[in-house]
C-alpha positions as CSV (number, residue, x, y, z in Angstrom):
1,X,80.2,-14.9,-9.5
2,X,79.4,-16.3,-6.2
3,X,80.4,-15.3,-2.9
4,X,83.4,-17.3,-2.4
5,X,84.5,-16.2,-6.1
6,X,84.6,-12.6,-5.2
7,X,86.6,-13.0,-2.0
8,X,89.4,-14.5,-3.9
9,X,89.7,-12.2,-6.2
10,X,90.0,-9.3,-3.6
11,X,92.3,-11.5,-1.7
12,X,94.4,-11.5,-4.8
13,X,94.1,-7.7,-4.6
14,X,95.3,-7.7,-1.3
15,X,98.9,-8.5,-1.6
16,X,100.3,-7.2,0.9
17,X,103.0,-4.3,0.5
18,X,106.5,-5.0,0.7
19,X,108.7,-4.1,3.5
20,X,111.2,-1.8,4.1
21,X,114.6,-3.7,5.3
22,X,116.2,-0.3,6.0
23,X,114.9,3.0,6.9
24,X,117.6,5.3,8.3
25,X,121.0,6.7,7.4
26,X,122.9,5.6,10.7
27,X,125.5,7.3,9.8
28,X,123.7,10.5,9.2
29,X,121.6,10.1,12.5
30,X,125.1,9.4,14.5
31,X,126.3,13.2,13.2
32,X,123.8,15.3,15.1
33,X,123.6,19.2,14.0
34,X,125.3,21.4,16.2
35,X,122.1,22.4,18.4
36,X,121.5,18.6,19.1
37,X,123.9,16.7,21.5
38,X,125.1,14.0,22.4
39,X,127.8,12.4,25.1
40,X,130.1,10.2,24.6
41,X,128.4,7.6,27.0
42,X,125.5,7.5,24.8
43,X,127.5,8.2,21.4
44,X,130.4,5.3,22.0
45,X,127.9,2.1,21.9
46,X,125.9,3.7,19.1
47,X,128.8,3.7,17.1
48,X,129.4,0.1,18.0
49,X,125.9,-0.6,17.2
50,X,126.1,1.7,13.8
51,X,129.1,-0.9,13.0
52,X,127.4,-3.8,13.7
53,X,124.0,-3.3,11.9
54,X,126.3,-2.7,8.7
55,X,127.7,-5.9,9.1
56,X,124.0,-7.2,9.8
57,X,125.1,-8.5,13.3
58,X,121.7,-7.2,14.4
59,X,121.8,-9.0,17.5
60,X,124.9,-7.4,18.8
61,X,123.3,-3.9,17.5
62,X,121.0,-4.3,19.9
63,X,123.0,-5.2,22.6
64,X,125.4,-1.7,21.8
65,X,121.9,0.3,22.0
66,X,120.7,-1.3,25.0
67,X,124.2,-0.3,26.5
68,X,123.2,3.5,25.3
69,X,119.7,3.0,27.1
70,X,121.8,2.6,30.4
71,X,122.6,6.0,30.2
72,X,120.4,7.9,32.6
73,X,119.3,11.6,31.7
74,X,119.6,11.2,27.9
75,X,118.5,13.9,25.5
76,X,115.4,13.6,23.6
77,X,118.0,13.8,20.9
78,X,119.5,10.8,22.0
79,X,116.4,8.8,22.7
80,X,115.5,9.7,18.8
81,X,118.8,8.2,17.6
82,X,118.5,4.7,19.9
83,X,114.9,4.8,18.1
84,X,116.3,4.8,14.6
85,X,118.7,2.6,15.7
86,X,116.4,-0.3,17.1
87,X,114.0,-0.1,14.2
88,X,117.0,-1.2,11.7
89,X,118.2,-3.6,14.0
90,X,114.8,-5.0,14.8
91,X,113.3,-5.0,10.6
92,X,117.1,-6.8,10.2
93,X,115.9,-9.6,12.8
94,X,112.6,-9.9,11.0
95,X,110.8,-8.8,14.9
96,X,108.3,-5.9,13.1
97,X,106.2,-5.8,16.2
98,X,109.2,-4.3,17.9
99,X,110.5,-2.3,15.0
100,X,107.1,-0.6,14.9
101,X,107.1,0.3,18.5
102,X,111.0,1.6,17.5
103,X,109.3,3.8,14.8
104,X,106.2,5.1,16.7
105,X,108.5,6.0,19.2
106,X,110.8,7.8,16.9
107,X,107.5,9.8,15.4
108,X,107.0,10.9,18.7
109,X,110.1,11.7,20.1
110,X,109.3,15.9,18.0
111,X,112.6,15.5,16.6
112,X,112.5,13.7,13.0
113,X,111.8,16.5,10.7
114,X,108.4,16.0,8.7
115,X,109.4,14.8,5.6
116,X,110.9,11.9,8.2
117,X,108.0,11.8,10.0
118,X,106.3,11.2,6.3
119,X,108.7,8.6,5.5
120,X,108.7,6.7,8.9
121,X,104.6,6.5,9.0
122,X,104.4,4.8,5.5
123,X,107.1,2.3,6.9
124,X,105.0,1.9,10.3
125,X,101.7,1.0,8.3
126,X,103.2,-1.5,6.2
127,X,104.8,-3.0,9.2
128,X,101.4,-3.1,10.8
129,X,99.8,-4.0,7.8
130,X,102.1,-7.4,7.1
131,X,101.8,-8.1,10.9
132,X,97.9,-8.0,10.6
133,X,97.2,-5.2,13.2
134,X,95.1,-3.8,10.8
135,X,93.4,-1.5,12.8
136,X,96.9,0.4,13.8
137,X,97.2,0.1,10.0
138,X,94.3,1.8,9.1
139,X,94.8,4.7,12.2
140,X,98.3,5.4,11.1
141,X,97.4,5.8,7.5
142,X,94.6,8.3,8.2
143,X,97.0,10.3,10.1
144,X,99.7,9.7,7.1
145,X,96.7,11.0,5.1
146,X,95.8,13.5,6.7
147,X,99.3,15.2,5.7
148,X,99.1,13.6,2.0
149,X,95.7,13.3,0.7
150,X,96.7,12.4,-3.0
151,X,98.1,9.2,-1.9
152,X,95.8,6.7,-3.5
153,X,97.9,4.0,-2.7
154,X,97.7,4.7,1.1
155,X,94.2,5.1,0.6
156,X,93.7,1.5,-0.7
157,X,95.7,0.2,1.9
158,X,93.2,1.9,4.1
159,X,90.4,-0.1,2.3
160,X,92.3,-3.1,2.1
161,X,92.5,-3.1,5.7
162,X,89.2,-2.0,6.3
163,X,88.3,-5.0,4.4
164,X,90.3,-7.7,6.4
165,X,88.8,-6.6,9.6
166,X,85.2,-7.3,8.4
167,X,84.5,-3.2,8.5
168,X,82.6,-3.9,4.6
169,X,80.9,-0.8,4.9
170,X,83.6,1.4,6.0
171,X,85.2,0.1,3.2
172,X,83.1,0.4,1.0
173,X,83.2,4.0,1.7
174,X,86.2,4.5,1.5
175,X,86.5,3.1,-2.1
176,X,83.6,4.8,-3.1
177,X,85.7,8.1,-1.9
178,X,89.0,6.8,-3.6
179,X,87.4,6.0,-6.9
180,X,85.2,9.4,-7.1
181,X,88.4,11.5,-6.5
182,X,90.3,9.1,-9.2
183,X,87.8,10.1,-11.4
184,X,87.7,14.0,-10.5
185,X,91.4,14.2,-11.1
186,X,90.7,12.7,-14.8
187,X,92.4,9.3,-13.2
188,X,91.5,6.0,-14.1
189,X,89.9,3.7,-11.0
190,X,91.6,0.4,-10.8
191,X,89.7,-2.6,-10.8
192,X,91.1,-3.9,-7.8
193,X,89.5,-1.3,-6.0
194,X,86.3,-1.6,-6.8
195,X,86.4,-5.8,-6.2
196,X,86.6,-4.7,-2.7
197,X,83.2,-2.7,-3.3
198,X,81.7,-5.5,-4.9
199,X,82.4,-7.9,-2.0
200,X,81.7,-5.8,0.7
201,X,78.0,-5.1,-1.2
202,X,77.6,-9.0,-1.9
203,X,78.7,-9.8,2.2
204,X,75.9,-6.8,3.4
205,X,73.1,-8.2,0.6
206,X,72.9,-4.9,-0.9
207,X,71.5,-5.2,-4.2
208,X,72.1,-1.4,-5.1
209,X,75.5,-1.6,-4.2
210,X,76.5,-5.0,-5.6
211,X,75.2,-3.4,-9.0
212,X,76.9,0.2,-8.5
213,X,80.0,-2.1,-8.1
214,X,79.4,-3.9,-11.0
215,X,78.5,-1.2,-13.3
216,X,81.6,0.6,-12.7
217,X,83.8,-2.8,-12.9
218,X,82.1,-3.2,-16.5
219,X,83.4,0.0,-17.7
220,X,87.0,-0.5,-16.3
221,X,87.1,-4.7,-17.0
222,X,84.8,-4.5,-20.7
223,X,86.2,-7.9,-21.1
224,X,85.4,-9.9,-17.8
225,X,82.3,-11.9,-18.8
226,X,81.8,-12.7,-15.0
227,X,80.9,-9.2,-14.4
228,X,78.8,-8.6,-17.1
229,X,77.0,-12.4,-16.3
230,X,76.4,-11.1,-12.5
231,X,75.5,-7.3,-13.8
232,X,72.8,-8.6,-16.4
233,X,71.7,-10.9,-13.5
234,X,71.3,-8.2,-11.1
235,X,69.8,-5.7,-13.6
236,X,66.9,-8.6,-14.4
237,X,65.9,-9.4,-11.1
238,X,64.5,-6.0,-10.6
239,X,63.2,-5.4,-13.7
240,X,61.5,-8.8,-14.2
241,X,59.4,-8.7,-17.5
242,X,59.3,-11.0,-20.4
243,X,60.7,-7.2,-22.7
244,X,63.6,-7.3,-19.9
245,X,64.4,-10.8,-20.3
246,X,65.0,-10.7,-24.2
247,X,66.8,-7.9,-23.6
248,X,68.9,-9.0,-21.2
249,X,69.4,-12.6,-23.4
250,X,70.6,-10.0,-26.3
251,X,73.3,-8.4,-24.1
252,X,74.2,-11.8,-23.3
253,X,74.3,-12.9,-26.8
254,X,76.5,-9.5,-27.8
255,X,78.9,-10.2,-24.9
256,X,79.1,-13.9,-25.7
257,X,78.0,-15.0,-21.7
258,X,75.0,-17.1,-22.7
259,X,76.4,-20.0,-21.7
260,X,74.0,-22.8,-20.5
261,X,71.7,-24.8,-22.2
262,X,68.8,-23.2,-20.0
263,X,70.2,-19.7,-21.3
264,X,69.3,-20.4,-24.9
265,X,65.9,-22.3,-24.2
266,X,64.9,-19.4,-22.1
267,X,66.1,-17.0,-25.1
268,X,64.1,-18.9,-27.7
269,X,61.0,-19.0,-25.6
270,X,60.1,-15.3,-24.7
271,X,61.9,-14.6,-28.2
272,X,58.4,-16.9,-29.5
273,X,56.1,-15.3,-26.8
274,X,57.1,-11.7,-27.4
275,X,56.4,-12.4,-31.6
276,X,60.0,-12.1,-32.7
277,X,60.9,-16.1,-33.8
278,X,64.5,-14.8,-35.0
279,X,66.1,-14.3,-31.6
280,X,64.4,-17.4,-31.1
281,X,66.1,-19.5,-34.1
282,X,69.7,-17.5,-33.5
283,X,69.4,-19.3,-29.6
284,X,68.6,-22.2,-30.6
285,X,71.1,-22.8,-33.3
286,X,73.9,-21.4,-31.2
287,X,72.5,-23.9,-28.4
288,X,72.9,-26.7,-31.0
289,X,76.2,-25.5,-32.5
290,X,77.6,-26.1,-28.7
291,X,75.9,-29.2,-28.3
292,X,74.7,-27.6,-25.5
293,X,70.9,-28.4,-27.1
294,X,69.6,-31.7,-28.6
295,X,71.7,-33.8,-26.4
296,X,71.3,-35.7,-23.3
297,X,67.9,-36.4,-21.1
298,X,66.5,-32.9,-22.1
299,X,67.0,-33.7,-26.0
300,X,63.2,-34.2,-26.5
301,X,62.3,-31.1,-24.4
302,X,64.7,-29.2,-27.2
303,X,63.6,-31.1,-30.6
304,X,60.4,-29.8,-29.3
305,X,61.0,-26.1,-28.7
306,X,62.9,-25.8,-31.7
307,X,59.7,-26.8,-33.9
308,X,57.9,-24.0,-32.2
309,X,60.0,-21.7,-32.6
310,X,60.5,-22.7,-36.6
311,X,56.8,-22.7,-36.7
312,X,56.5,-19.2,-35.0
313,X,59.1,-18.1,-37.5
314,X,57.6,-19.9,-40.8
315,X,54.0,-17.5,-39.6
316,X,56.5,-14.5,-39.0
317,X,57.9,-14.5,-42.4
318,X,54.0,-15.2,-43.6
319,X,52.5,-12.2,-41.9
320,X,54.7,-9.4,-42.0
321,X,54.7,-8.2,-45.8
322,X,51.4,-7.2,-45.2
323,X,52.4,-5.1,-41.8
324,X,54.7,-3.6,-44.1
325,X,52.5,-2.5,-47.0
326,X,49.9,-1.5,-43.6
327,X,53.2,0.9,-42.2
328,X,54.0,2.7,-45.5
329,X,50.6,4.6,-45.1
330,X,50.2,4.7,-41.5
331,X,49.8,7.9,-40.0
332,X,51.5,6.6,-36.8
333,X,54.9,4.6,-36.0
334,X,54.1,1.4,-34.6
335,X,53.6,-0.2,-37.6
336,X,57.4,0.3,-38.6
337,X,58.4,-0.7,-35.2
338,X,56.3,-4.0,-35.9
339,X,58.5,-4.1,-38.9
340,X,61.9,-2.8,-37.4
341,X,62.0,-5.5,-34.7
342,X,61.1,-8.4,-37.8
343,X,64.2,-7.6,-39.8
344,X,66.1,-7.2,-36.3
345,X,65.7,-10.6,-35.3
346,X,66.2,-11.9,-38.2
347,X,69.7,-10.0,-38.5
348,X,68.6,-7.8,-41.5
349,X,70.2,-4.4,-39.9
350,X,70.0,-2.4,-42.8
351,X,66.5,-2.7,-43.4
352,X,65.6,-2.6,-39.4
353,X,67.3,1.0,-39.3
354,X,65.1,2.1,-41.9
355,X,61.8,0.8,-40.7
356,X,62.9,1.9,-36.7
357,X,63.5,5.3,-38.2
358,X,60.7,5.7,-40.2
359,X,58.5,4.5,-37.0
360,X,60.1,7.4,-34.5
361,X,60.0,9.9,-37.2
362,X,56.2,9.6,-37.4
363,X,56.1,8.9,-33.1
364,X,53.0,7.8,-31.4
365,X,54.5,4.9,-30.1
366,X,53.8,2.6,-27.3
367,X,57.1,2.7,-26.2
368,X,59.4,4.9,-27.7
369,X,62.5,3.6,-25.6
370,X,62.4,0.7,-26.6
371,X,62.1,1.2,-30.2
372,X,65.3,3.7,-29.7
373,X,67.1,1.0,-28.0
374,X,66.2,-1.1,-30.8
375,X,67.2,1.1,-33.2
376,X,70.5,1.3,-31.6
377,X,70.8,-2.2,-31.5
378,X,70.7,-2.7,-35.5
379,X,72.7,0.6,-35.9
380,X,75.4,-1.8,-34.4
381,X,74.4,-4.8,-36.3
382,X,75.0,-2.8,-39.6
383,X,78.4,-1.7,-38.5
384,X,77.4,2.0,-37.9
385,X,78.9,2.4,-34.2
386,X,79.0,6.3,-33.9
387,X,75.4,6.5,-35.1
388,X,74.6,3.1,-32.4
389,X,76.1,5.1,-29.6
390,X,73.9,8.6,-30.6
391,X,70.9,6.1,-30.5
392,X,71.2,4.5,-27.7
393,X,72.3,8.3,-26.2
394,X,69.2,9.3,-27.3
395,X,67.1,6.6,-25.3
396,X,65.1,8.7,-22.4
397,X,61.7,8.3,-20.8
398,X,62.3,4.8,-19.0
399,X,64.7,4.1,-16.7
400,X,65.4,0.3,-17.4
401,X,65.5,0.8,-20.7
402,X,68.1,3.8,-20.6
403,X,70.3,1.6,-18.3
404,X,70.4,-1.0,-20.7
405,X,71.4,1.8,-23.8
406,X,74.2,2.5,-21.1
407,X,75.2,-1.4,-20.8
408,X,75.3,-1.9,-24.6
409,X,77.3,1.4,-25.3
410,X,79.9,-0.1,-22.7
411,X,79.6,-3.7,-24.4
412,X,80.5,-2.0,-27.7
């Protein structure tokens, strides 16, 4: 997923919130409690102008409240209610920049109550938001916030906006903050959220953050192959190896995201120069069956690499009865892992479970991650899911290779 990729999807995460077309009981405001007052100066147009903005004559609302503005020595009281009054009038007209000065000054006038005061913020940031003051946005939400801290909504408007203004690693933060409370409370985290994450990381070039990003989008989008393309990609180029790039080619392959004809060439090769021809021969016909392979200017290059790797295969078949009579009496593992990761690539699960077991059980192995990762990998083969996830659970002592057990117990 390329940069351009991830910015549309977070602008299609960034719809912008709906606004309010009405926000006060006129009416209500109009019949002050008995230790407010009001005179009849101020009180007459206001009624006018109450009249008028329920017949959506918002201009001659306006034109009653300005009368009530005449007024000298008004109450705060009053000023509050010729606040109310232009907000409506002003969201009626579609003016927002002057409706949100109407509801900023009705925050401030220390009359609304706070469950007002609540209700008038969240209709000032989405004013502010839709006008694309982003900033006030984001100032007026924190101060919403700061009065209702469960409000995740609020909270990704606050990112959202963040986001718009360029501010990636504010953002970021506050996503990071949003998601780790979602999951505190035993809440799911959206994946909307965490595209805003991801694109903030790719903008700033930081490769631990893209793949935080990416690793958490896995687990909440399973099924979005880009991800899990651009996650395997991210996990490979820092753990470059010929080991880590089979076993990134076998995710692929389990997640169905090996997609070019360079994918399956590149599969089939280290699959030959790491002595397991199978995973070699599965590439290679999968290339084929897509006529992705053994077509165009390349065709040679692939009639070519597909001999190898039947030729590789035809001396893996050959050899490996004899490294299996050579395991039963060995004192040591590795010989059954020599024989666990034949019948792996060749797809025979049940008999790889039994050789990778036999080769732990005895240990002294080279790498003892891998072969549990392996093991893993034809528990699942077999069917056996609960018994793949203990394996791969059970993968410790190498830090690639136990965040690769945690990418194929997500992929399963």
């Amino acid at each position: 997923m390329n940069g351009k990729q991830l910015v549309a999807l977070v602008m299609v995460a960034l719809a912008g919130p709906v606004l309010a077309t009405a926000v006060v009981d006129t009416g209500a405001a109009l019949a002050a409690p008995k230790q407010q007052k009001m005179s009849e100066k101020v009180g007459k147009p206001l009624q006018a102008a109450q009249e008028a903005i329920a017949a959506k004559d918002f201009n001659k609302a306006l034109q009653k409240i300005e009368e009530a503005k005449a007024v000298e020595k008004r109450t705060p009281y009053e000023n509050y209610v010729i606040s109310q009054f232009e907000a409506n009038s002003y969201l009626g007209l579609k003016q927002y920049d002057k409706a949100a000065r109407a509801f900023q000054a009705t925050i401030d006038s220390g009359i609304a109550a706070p469950e007002e005061v609540t209700t008038l913020r969240r209709n000032l940031i989405q004013i502010y938001y839709s006008l694309k003051n982003y900033n006030a946005a984001v100032q007026t939400a924190q101060q919403y916030l700061a009065q209702n801290p469960g409000d995740t909504d609020m909270q990704v408007l606050v990112a959202q906006s963040q986001f718009l203004q360029g501010k990636c690693g504010e953002a970021g933060a506050t996503v990071k903050r949003l998601a780790d409370s979602a999951r505190a409370a035993g809440k799911p985290v959206k994946e909307e959220w965490l595209q805003i994450q991801l694109s903030c990381a790719h903008k700033a070039k930081d490769a631990n953050s893209m793949r935080d990003a990416l690793e958490q989008l896995v687990r909440v989008a399973p099924s979005n192959k880009d991800y899990w393309r651009d996650l395997i990609n991210a996990f490979r180029a820092t753990n470059a190896s010929d080991a880590m790039n089979l076993e990134s080619f076998r995710l692929m392959e389990r997640l169905g995201t090996l997609s070019t004809a360079d994918d399956y060439m590149e599969m089939a090769q280290v699959a030959v120069l790491l002595g397991v021809p199978g995973d070699g021969q599965r590439a290679i016909k999968q290339g084929y069956d897509k006529k992705l392979l053994g077509v165009g200017n390349d065709a040679g290059r692939h009639e070519r690499l597909k001999k190898t790797v039947d030729d590789a295969a035809v001396v893996d078949k050959k050899e490996t009865p004899a490294i299996e009579k050579e395991a039963a009496t060995a004192k040591t593992g590795e010989k059954d892992i020599v024989v666990g990761e034949f019948y792996l690539s060749y797809g025979q699960f049940d008999k790889a479970v039994t050789a990778f077991q036999s080769g732990l059980k005895k240990g002294g192995l080279k790498n003892p991650a891998a072969a549990q990762l392996h093991l893993g990998q034809a528990l699942l083969g077999a069917g056996k899911k609960a018994e793949a996830d203990a394996a791969f659970k059970a993968v410790k002592g190498d830090a690639a290779y136990e965040k690769l057990a945690t990418y194929w117990m997500i992929a399963s």
